[in-house]
C-alpha positions in Angstrom: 0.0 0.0 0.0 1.5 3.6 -1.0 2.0 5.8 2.1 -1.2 7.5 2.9 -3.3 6.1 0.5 -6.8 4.9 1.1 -7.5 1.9 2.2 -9.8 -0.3 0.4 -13.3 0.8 0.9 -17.1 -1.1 0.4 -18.1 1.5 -2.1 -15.3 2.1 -3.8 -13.9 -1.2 -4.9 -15.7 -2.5 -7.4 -18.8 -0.8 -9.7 -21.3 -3.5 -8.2 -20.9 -4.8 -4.4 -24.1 -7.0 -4.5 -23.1 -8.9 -8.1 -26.0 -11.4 -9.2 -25.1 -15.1 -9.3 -22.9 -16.6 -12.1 -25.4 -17.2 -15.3 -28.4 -15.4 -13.8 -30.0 -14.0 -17.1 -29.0 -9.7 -17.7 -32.5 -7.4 -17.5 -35.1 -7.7 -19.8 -34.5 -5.7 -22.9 -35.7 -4.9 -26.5 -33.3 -7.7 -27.5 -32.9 -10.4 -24.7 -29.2 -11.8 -25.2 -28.3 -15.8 -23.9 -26.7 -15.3 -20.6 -23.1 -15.5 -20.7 -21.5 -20.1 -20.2 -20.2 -21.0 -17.3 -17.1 -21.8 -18.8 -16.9 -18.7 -20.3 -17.5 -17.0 -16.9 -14.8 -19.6 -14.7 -11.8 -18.6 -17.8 -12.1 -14.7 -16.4 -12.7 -16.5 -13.0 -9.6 -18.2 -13.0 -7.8 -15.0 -14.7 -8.8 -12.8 -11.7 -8.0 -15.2 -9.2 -4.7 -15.8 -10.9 -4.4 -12.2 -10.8 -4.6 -12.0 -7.2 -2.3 -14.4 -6.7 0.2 -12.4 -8.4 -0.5 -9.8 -5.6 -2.6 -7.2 -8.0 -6.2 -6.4 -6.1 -9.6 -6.7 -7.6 -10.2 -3.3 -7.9 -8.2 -3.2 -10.9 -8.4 -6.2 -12.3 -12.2 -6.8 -11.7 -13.2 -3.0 -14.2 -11.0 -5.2 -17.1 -13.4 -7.6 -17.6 -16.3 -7.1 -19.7 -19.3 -5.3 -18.7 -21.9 -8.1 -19.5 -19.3 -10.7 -17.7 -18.4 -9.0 -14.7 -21.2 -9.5 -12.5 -21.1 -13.3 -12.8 -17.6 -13.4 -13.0 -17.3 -11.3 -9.3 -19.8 -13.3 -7.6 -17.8 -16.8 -8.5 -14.4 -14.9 -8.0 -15.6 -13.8 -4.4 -16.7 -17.2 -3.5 -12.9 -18.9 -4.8 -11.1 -16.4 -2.5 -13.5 -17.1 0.2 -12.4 -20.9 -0.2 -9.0 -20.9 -1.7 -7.3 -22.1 1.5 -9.1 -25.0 1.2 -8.7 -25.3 -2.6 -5.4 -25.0 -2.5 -5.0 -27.7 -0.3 -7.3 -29.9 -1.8 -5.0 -28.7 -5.5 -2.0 -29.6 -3.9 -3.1 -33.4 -3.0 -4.6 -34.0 -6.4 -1.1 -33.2 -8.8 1.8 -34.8 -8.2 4.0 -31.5 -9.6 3.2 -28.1 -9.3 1.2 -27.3 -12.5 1.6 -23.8 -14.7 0.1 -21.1 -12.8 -2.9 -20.5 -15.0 -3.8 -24.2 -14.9 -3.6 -24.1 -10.6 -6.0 -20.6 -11.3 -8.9 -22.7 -13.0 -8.3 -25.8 -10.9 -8.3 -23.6 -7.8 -11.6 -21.9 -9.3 -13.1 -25.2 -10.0 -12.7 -27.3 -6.8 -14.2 -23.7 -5.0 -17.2 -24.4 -6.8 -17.6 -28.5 -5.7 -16.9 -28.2 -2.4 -19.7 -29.1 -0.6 -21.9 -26.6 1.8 -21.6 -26.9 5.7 -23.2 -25.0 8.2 -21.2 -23.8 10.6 -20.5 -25.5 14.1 -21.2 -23.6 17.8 -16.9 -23.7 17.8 -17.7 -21.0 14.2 -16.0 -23.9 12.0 -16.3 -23.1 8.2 -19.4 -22.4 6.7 -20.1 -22.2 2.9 -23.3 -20.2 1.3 -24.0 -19.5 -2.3 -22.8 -20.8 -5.2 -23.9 -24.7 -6.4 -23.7 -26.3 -9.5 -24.6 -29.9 -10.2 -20.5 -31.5 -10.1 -20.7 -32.4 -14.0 -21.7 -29.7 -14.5 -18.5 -28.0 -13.2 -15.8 -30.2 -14.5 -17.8 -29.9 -17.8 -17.8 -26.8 -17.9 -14.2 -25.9 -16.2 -12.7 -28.6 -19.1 -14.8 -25.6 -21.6 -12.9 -23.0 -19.9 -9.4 -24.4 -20.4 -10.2 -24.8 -24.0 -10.8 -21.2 -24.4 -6.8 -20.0 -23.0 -3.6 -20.8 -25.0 -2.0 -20.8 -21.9 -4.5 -24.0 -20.3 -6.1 -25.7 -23.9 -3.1 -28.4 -23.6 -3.9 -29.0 -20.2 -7.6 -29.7 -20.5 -7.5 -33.6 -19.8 -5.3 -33.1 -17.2 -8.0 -30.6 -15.4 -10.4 -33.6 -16.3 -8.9 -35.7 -14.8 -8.1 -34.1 -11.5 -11.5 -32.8 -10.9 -13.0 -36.1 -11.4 -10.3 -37.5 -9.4 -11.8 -35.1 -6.8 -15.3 -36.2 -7.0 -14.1 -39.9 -6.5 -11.9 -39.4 -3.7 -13.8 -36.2 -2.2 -14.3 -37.3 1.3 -11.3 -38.9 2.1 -9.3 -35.5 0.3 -11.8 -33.5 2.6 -11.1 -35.2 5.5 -7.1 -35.6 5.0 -6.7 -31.3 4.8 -9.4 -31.1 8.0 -7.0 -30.3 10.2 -5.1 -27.8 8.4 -5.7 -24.3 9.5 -5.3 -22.7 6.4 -7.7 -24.9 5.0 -10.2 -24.4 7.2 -10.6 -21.1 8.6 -9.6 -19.7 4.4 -7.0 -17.3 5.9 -3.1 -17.0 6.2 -1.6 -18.8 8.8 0.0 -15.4 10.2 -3.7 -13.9 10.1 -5.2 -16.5 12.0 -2.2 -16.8 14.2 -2.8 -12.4 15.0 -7.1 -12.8 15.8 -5.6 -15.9 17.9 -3.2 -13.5 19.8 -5.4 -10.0 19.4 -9.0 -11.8 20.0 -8.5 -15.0 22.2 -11.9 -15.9 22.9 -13.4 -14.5 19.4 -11.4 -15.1 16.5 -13.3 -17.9 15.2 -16.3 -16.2 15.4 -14.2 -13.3 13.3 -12.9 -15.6 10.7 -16.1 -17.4 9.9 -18.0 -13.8 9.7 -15.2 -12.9 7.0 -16.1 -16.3 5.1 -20.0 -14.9 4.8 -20.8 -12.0 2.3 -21.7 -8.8 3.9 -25.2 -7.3 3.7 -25.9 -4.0 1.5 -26.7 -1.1 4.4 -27.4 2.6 2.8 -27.5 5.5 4.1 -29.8 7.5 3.9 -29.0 11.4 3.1 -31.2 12.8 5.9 -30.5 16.6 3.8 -33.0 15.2 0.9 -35.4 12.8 2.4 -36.3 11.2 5.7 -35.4 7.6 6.6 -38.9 6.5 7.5 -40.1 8.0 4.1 -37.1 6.2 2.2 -38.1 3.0 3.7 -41.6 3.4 2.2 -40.6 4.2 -0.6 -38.6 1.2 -0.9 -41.5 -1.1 0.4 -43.4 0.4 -2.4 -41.1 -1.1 -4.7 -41.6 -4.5 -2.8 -37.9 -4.4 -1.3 -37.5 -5.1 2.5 -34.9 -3.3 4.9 -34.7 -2.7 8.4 -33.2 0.8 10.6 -29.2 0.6 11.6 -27.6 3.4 13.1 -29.0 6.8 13.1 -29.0 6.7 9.2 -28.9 3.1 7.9 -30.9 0.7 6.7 -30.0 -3.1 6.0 -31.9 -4.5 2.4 -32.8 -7.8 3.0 -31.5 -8.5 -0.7 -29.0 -6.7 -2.6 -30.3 -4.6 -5.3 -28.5 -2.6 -7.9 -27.7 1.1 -7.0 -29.4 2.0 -10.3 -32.9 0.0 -8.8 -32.3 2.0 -6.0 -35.2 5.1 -5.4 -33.7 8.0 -5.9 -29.9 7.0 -6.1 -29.3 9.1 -8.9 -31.0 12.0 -6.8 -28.7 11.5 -3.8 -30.8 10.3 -1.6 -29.2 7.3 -0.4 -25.4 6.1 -0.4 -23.7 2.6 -0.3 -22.4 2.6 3.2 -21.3 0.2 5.8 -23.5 0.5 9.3 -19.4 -0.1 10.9 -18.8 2.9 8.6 -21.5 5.3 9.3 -20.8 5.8 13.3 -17.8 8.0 12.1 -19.9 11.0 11.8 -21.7 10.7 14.8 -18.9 10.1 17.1 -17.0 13.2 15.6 -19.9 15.4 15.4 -21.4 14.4 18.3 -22.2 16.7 22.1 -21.9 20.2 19.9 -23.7 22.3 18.1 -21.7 23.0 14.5 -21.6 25.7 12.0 -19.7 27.2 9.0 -17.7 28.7 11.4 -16.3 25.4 12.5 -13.4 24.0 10.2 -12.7 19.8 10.0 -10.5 18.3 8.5 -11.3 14.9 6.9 -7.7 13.8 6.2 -7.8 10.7 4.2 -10.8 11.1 2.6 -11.6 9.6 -0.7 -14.0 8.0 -1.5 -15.8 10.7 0.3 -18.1 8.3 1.9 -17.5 9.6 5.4 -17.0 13.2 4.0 -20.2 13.4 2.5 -21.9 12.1 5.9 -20.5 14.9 8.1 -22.3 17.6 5.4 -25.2 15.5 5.7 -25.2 16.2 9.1 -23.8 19.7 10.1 -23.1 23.0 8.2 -19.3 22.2 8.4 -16.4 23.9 6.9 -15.0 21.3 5.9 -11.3 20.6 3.9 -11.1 16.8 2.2 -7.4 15.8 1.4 -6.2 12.4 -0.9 -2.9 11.6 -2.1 -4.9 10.5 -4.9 -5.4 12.6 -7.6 -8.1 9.6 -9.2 -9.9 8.9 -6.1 -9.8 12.8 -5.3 -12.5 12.9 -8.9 -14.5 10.0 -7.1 -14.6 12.9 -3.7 -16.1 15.3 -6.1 -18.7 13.0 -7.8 -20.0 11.7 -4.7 -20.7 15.1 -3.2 -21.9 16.3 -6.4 -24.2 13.4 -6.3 -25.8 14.1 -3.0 -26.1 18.0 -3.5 -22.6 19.1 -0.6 -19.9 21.1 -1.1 -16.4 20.4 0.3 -12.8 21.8 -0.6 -10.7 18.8 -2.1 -7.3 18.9 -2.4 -4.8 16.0 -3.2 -2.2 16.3 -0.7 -0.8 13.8 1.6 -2.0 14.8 5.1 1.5 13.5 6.8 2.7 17.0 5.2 0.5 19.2 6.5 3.7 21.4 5.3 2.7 21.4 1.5 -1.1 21.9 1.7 -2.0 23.5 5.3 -2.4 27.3 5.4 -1.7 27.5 9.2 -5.3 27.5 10.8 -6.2 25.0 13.1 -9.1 22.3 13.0 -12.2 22.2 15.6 -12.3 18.6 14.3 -10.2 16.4 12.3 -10.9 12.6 11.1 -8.3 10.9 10.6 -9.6 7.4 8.4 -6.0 6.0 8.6 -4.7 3.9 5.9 -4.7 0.0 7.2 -4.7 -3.7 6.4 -8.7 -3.5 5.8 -8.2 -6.6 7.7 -12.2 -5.9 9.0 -13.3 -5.4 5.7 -12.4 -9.4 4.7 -16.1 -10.3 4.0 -16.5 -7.5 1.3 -13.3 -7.6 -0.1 -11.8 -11.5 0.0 -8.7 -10.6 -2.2 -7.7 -8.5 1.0 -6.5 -11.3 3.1 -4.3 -13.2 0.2 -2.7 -9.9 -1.0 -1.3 -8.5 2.8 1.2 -10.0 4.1 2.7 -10.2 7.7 5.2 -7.1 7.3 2.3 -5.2 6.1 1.2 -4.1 9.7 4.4 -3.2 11.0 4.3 -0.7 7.9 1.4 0.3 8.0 1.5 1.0 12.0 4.5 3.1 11.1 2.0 5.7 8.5 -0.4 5.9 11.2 2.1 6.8 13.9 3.6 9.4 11.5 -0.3 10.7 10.6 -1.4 10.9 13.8 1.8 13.0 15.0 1.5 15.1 11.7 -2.2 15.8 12.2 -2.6 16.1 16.2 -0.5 19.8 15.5 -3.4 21.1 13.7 -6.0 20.5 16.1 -7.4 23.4 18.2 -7.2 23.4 22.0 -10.3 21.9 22.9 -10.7 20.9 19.5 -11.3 16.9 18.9 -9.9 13.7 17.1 -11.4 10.7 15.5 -9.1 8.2 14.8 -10.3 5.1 12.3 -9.3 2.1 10.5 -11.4 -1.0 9.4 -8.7 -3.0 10.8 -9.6 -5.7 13.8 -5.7 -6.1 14.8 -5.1 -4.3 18.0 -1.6 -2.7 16.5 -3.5 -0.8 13.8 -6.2 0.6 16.6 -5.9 0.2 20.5 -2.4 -0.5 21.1 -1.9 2.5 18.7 -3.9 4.6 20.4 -2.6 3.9 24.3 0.9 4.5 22.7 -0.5 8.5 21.1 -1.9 8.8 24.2 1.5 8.0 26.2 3.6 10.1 24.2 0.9 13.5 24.4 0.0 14.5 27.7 -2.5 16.6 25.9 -4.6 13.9 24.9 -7.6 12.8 26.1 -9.5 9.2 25.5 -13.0 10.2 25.3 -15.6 7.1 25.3 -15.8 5.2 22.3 -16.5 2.0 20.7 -13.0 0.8 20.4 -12.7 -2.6 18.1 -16.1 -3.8 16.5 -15.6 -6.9 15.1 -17.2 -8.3 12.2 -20.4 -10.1 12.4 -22.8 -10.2 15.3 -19.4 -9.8 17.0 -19.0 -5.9 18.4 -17.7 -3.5 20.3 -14.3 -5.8 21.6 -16.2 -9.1 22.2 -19.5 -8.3 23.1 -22.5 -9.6 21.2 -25.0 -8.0 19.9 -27.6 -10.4 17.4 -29.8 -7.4 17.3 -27.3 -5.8 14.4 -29.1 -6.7 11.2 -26.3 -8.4 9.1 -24.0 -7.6 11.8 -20.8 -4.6 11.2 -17.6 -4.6 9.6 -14.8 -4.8 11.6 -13.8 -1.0 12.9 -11.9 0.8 15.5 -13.1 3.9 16.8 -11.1 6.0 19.0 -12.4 9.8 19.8 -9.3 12.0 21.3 -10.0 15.9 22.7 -7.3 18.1 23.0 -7.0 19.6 26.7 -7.5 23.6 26.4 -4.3 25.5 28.0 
């Protein structure tokens, strides 16, 4: 991750969150088109998940694949990378050598699909949702796929072969990678070995949450319609949702944004209910104004910016580092009917872009593993690596030192990641805290974890969908 960037982020990832299932038929139209082969579909599958095992994310190599492909080829890419500690494991038993890449990409992508769902056990063992297809079907179909690539057509009796392989020896393969963690919690080793270390008595709970696909929560922008008249207007439409937050609301399905009343309008954002407590716990205790200047300070998408001005008149400065997701800043606010100043600037060097008058508030959304954000964005935990924290600990240090300078006595700091390791939020936060004597912990939610799992541990199951993983940490600045 470049310094300061933005970490990966729900709505700014990929164009659809919520993709429809693999082969699901596009919109009726003046001229209704044959949905898109499964074959077809698992070759860009096994492309993108190749991809990511080259270390490049989905957000840019998801936007390369076709428009009429893409959703089905995101949903079955999600669900591999949700299960690709097992497939590999599984991969690894059925070849005797290590296979070209490409062909370990579709064989991966393939043994995803026949693994067989299992609910989850009261110890939050694995648990598999979603995609079925009958298992002909799938080594049919992935045998189609190799066909189609130079780089696998060889190779195509070989991925027979294996797969059926699979299918005849499936229980005993199953039962032979059981015990391996990787296999069955879907994470890296070091990953699993931090939620052990950070999370003692909840990180099975956290990894199986990652495994399950996150719900769609919007939020409603309370500056162009009310919640309760949004919600009818969606239960006109026949869709179901119910109230999270102060702002939320939790579809019961997923829709696209474009279905969405009044999207285009601004009423409503894609928005995580983890995500939406930002502006509340900044804003909240105080009347605000124009007078008041914040500071969002790693802003983009503008998801959190845009809920501040939906709350309070604000004076409000957004900064990126990047200059592209600085244009996705403006849209959004244009969108919703705000007004912010964006710059691109990095906001470690307040040097280049401050003009030397101090915040009432700043929000500090610090770059991180997105290691809470797993469930929306499975590529996440196969692209960081263990280094990555200690890195990325380091940018947060140096933000929050930067930033903490430009605060007003009395003035107040929120400090965010959608990270659940303690480095990236509560040990980082009682070291700040050490090191400034005019710092001041003010109540706040501290780790929420993903899942029905919030708030360091505690449960709620009245959270519909449950939260992404988030720290929250709210610091005031003692007056002289």
């Amino acid at each position: 991750m470049a310094p300061h960037s933005a970490h990966p982020n729900m709505d700014a990832h990929v164009s659809n969150p919520h993709p429809t299932s693999p082969s699901s038929p596009p919109s009726p139209g003046p001229e209704p088109r044959l949905a898109p082969s499964l074959a077809t579909q698992l070759h860009q599958t096994a492309l993108c998940v190749l991809a990511v095992e080259q270390g490049r994310s989905l957000s840019d190599v998801l936007p390369q694949v076709s428009t009429a492909l893409r959703p089905g080829v995101q949903a079955l890419t999600f669900h591999v990378l949700r299960h690709l500690g097992s497939a590999r494991a599984l991969v690894t038993r059925l070849v005797q050598r290590k296979p070209d890449a490409t062909v370990q990409a579709l064989l991966h992508s393939a043994v995803a699909l026949l693994l067989p769902e299992e609910a989850g056990d009261a110890e939050g063992a694995r648990q598999r949702v979603g995609l079925q297809y009958a298992p002909h079907t799938v080594v049919n179909q992935a045998v189609d796929a190799a066909r189609q690539d130079r780089n696998t057509h060889r190779q195509a009796a070989f991925i027979n072969a294996c797969l059926r392989r699979f299918l005849r020896e499936k229980d005993a393969l199953l039962a032979d990678v059981a015990g391996q963690p990787v296999a069955r919690w879907n994470h890296p080793m070091w990953w699993i070995e931090r939620l052990q270390r950070d999370h003692p008595g909840h990180w099975q709970a956290i990894l199986a949450a990652n495994n399950q696909p996150g719900p769609m929560v919007l939020r409603i922008n309370r500056r162009r319609t009310s919640r309760t008249d949004y919600l009818q207007a969606l239960q006109a439409m026949g869709l179901s949702a119910q109230a999270i937050g102060e702002d939320g609301l939790v579809l019961e399905a997923p829709q696209p944004v474009e279905r969405l009343p009044g999207f285009g309008r601004g009423h409503c954002s894609v928005q995580d209910g983890a995500a939406q407590m930002a502006a509340g716990l900044l804003l909240e205790g105080r009347e605000w104004s124009m007078a008041d200047r914040v500071l969002d300070a790693c802003a983009a998408p503008g998801g959190k910016t845009a809920h501040l001005l939906e709350r309070a008149e604000l004076n409000l400065l957004a900064l990126d580092v990047d200059a592209r997701r600085c244009v996705r800043i403006h849209d959004n606010l244009r969108r919703l009917g705000l007004s912010a100043e964006v710059q691109c600037a990095d906001a470690g060097q307040p040097a280049v872009w401050w003009d030397g008058q101090p915040f009432d508030a700043i929000l500090l959304d610090a770059p991180c593993t997105a290691s809470g954000i797993v469930r929306r964005h499975p590529d996440v935990r196969w692209l960081r690596r263990a280094a990555d924290v200690d890195a990325l600990v380091a940018i947060q240090h140096q933000l929050l030192e930067a930033l903490w300078p430009l605060l007003k006595p009395g003035g107040r700091l929120l400090y965010c990641t959608c990270s659940v390791f303690r480095a990236e939020g509560a040990d980082q936060v009682q070291a700040f805290l050490e090191r400034h004597t005019d710092a001041a912990l003010q109540a706040s939610p501290g780790h929420l974890l993903p899942g029905t799992v919030i708030a360091d541990g505690e449960f709620n199951e009245n959270v519909p969908g449950g939260y992404d993983g988030f720290f929250y940490a709210r610091i005031d600045k003692a007056r002289p």
